[in-house]
C-alpha positions in Angstrom: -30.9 0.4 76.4 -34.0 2.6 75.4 -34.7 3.8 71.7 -32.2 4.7 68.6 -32.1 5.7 64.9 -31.4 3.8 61.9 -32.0 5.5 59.1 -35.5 7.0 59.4 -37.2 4.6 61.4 -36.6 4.0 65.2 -35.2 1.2 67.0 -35.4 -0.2 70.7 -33.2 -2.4 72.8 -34.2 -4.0 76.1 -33.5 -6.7 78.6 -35.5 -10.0 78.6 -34.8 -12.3 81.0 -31.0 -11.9 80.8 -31.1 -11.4 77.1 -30.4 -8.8 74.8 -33.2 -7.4 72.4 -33.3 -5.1 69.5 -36.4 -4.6 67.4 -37.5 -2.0 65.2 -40.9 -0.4 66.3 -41.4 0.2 62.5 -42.3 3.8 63.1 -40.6 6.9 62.3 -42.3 9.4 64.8 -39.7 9.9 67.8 -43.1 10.0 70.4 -44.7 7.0 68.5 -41.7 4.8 68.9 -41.9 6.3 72.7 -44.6 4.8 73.4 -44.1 1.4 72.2 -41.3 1.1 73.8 -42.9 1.9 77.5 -45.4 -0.6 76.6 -43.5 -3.5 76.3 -41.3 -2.1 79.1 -44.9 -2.9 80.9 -45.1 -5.9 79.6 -42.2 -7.2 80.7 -42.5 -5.4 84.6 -46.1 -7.3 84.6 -44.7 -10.6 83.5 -47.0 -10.4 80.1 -44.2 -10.1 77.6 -42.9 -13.0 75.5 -40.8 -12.4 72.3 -43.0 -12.2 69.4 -41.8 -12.5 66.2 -43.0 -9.9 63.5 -44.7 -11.7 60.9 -47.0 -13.6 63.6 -49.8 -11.3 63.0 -48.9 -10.8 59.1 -51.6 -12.5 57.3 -51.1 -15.3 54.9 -51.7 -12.4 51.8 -48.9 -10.1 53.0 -46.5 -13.5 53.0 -47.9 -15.0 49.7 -47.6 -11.4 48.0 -44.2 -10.7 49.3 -43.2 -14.3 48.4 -44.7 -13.3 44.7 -42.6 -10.1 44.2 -39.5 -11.3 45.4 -39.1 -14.6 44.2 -41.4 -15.9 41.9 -40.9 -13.0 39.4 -37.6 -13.8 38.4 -38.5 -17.5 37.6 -39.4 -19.0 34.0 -42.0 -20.9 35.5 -43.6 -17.8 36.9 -47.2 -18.1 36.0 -47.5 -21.8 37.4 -46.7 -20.4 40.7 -48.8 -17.2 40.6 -52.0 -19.8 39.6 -51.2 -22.0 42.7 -50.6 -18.6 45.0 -53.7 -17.4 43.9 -55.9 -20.4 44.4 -54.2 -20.9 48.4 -54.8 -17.0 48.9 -58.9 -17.1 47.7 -58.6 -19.9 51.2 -56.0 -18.6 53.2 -55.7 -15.2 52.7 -57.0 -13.9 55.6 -55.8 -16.1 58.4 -53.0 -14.8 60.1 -49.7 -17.2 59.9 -50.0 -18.0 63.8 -53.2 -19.2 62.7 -52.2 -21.8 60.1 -52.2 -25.1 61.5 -52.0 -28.7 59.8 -54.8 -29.4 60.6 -56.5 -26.3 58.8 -53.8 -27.1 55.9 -55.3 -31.3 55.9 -58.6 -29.8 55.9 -57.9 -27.7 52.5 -56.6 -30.5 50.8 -60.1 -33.0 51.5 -61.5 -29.7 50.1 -59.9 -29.2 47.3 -60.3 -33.1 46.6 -63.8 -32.8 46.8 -64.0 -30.2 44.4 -61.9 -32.5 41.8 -58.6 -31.6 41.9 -55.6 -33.9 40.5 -52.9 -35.2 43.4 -50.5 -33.5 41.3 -52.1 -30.2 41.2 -52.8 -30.8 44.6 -48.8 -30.9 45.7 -47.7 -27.9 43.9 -50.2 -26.0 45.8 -48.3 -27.7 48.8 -45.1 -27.0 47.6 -45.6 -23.5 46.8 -47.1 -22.5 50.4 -44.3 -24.7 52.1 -41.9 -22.5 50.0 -43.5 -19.4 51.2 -43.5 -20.7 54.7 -39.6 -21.7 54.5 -38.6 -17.8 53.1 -41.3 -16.4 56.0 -38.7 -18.5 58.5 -35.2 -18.5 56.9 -35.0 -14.8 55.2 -37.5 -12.7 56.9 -37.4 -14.2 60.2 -41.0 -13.3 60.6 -41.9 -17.5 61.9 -40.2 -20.0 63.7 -42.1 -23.0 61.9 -43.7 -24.2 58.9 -47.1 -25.9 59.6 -47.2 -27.1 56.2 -43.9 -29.4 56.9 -46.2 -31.7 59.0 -48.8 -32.2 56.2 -48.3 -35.3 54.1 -48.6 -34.8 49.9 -51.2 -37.2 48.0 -49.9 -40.2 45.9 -49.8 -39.2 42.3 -49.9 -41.6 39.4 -46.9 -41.0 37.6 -48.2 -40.5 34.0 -45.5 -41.4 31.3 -46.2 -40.6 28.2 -43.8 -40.0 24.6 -44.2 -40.4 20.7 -43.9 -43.3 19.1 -42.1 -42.8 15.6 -45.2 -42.7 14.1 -47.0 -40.6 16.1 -43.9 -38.4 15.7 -44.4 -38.5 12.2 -48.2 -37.7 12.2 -47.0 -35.2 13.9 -44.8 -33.1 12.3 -46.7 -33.7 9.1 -49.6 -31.5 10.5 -47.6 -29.0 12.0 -47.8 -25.5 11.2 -44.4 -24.3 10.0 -43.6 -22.3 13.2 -44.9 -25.0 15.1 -42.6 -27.5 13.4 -39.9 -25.7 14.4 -40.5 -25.5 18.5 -42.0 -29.2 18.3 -38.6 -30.2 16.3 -36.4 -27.9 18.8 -38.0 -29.5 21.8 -37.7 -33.2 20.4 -33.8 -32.9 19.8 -33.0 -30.9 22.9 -35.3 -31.7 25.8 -35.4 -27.8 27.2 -38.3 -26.5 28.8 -41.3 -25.1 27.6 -40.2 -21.6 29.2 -36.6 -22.2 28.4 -37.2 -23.0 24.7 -39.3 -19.6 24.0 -37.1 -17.6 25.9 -33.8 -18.7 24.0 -31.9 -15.8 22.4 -29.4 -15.9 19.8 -26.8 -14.4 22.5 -27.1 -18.5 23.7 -26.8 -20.0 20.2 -22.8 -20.7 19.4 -23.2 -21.7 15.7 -19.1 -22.1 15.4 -19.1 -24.6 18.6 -22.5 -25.9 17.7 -23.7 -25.2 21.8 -27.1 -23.8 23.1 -26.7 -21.8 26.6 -29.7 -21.6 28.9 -28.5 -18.5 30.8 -31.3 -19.2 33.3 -32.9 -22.3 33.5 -35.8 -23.6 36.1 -33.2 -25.0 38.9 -31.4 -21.6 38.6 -28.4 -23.0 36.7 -26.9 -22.0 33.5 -26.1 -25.1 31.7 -24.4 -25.5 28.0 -25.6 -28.2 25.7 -24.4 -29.4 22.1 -26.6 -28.9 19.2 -27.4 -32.0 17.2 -26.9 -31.5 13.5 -30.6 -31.1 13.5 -31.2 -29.0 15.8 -28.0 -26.9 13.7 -29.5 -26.9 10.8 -32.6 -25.2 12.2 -30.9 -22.6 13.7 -28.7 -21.9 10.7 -31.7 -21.6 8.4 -32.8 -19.3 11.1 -30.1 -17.1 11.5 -30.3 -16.1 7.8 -33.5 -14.3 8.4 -32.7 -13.3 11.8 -35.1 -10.2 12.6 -33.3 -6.8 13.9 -36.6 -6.2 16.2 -35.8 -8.8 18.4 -33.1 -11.3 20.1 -35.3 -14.2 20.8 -34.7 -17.1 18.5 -38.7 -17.9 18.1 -41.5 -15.2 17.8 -44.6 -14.5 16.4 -44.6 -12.6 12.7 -44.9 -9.0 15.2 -41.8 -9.9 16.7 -43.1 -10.3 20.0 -42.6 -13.6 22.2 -45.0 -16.9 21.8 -47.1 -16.4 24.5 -47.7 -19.9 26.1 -51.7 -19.8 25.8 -51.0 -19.4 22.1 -48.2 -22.8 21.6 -50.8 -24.4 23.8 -53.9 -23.2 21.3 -51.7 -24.4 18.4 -50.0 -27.7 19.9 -53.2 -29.1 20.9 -55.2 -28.7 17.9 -52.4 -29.9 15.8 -52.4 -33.2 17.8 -56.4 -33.5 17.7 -55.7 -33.0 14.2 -52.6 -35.8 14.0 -55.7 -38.2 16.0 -52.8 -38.2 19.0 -53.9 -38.3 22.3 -53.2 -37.5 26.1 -50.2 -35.9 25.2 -48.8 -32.3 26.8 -45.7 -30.5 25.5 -44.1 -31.3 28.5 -44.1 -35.2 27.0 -41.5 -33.7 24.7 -38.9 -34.1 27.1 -39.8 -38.0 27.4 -39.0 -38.5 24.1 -36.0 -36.7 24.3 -34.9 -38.7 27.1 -36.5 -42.1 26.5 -34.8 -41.9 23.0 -31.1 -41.2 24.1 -31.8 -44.3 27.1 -33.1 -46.3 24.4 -30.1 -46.0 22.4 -27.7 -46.4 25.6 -26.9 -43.3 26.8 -26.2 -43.3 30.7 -28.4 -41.4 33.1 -25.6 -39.0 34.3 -25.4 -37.4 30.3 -29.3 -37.6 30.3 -29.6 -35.7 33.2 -26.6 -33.2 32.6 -28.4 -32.6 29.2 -31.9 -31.8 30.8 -30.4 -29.8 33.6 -31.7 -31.7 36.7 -29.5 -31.5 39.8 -30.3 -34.8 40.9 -30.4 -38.7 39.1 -33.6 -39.1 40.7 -35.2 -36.5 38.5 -33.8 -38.3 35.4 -35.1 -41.5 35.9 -38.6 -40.5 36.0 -38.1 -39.6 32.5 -35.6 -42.5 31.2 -38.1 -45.2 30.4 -37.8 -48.3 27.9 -40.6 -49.2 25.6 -40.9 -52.7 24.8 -39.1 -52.9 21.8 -36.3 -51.6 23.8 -36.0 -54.2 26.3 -36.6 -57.2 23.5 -33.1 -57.8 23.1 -32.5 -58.4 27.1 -35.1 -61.5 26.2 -33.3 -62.6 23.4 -30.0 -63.7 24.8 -32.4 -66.7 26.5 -32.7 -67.6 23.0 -29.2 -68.2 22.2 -28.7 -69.5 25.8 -31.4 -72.1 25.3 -30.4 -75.7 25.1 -33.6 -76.9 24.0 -36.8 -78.5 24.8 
């Protein structure tokens, strides 16, 4: 055992109470890596070693920024996940991941409470660190545990909200015309925010009437069939298909909807429609709540919004009252009178 090469940086492999150890000293200078290695050879003869893993003094930062660039880049839902790292950095950021305890992690949620946050918003911040924690254990071996597994989330209400027909049709009347179009797209679909404005016409099949997301929030491509809407939207779009770019939906430069923009537009549109506490999200209620209310099973619903799990689908398969009338009725005809 003693100190090796790989590549450009040096390596050493030692003994530790009858186990084998290899770790890189992270240095490239032959003398450096030297010296490091004599030191824990000290260690270890004074009985002061223990195996320390390599990301116990990285700081929260290095893990959040790492966690940023390598996995949160290639999502949709990037910017979502950059506001939540941010906001658990400006607290965090300088502790050291040794140094993260429940207790400090319970003590930033009554904080950020306090300061008025929502449950919900609260839990993505959870979830986003816990992620981070689970990569810091699993892929870069740099932890053995996640302190933020221990830490229960808050209750959230679960807010359900979708259009009426009328408020559908207020709607659409006020719409801008490139508004129409998303808001219409979204209603007779169900994708995404992300996934809608993203679409290209490499994923529109106009012969099989299909829409493919090539990469959708769970990872997963997933192929779904156009209603004759939803085909006659793209069809009258394909005629004046623009040669700048390959997204389906764009501003008049070409360029992509940005989502501060849709969010500018949708919301003044609804103030304007007198429709309120509604987010474009709800879109994907209606889509759902519409095919349950007409009888479609779950298991379509949910292969059609691209969740992996049943459990996702339900939250958004919910009767309105009108819906659930006739399962009242059948007392009716079953009555035998007063």
């Amino acid at each position: 055992m003693g100190i090796y090469k790989r590549g450009r940086v040096w390596w050493m492999g030692f003994t530790y109470q009858g186990r084998n150890y290899r770790r890189s000293t992270e240095v490239t200078d032959r003398k450096l890596a030297q010296r490091i290695y004599d030191k824990i050879k000290g260690d270890i003869a004074e009985g002061k070693w223990f195996e320390k893993l390599p990301g116990e003094e990285k700081s929260f930062k290095e893990m959040m920024e790492k966690y940023l660039i390598e996995h949160v880049s290639k999502k949709l839902s990037s910017k979502s996940f950059r506001s939540h790292s941010k906001t658990l950095v400006s607290h965090f950021g300088e502790y050291t991941l040794k140094d993260i305890t429940p207790k400090l992690i319970s003590e930033y949620k009554v904080k950020r409470l306090n300061e008025g946050s929502k449950p919900g918003t609260l839990n993505r911040e959870l979830a986003t660190m816990k992620k981070a924690f689970n990569l810091a254990i699993k892929e870069w071996e740099w932890i053995k545990e996640n302190p933020v597994a221990r830490v229960s989330l808050e209750q959230e209400d679960k807010r359900i909200r979708w259009l009426n027909d009328d408020e559908e049709k207020r709607l659409l009347e006020k719409c801008s015309e490139w508004l129409k179009e998303l808001v219409i797209f979204a209603l007779n679909t169900g994708m995404r925010r992300g996934e809608v404005l993203s679409l290209t016409w490499r994923g529109v099949d106009l012969f099989r009437k299909t829409i493919t997301i090539f990469e959708s929030k769970n990872k997963e491509a997933r192929t779904i069939p156009m209603s004759q809407k939803v085909f006659d939207l793209l069809k009258s779009k394909s005629k004046v298909r623009s040669i700048k770019t390959d997204l389906v939906f764009h501003d008049e430069n070409h360029e992509p909807i940005s989502y501060v923009t849709l969010h500018r537009e949708f919301h003044t549109t609804l103030n304007q429609a007198e429709i309120q506490d509604m987010r474009w999200h709800d879109l994907r209620h209606c889509f759902a709540t519409k095919l349950v209310r007409e009888g479609k099973d779950l298991y379509k619903v949910q292969k059609l919004l691209g969740h992996k799990t049943p459990i996702m689908t339900q939250r958004y398969a919910h009767h309105d009252i009108e819906s659930l009338r006739d399962a009242v009725e059948v007392l009716d005809k079953a009555s035998v009178g007063l």
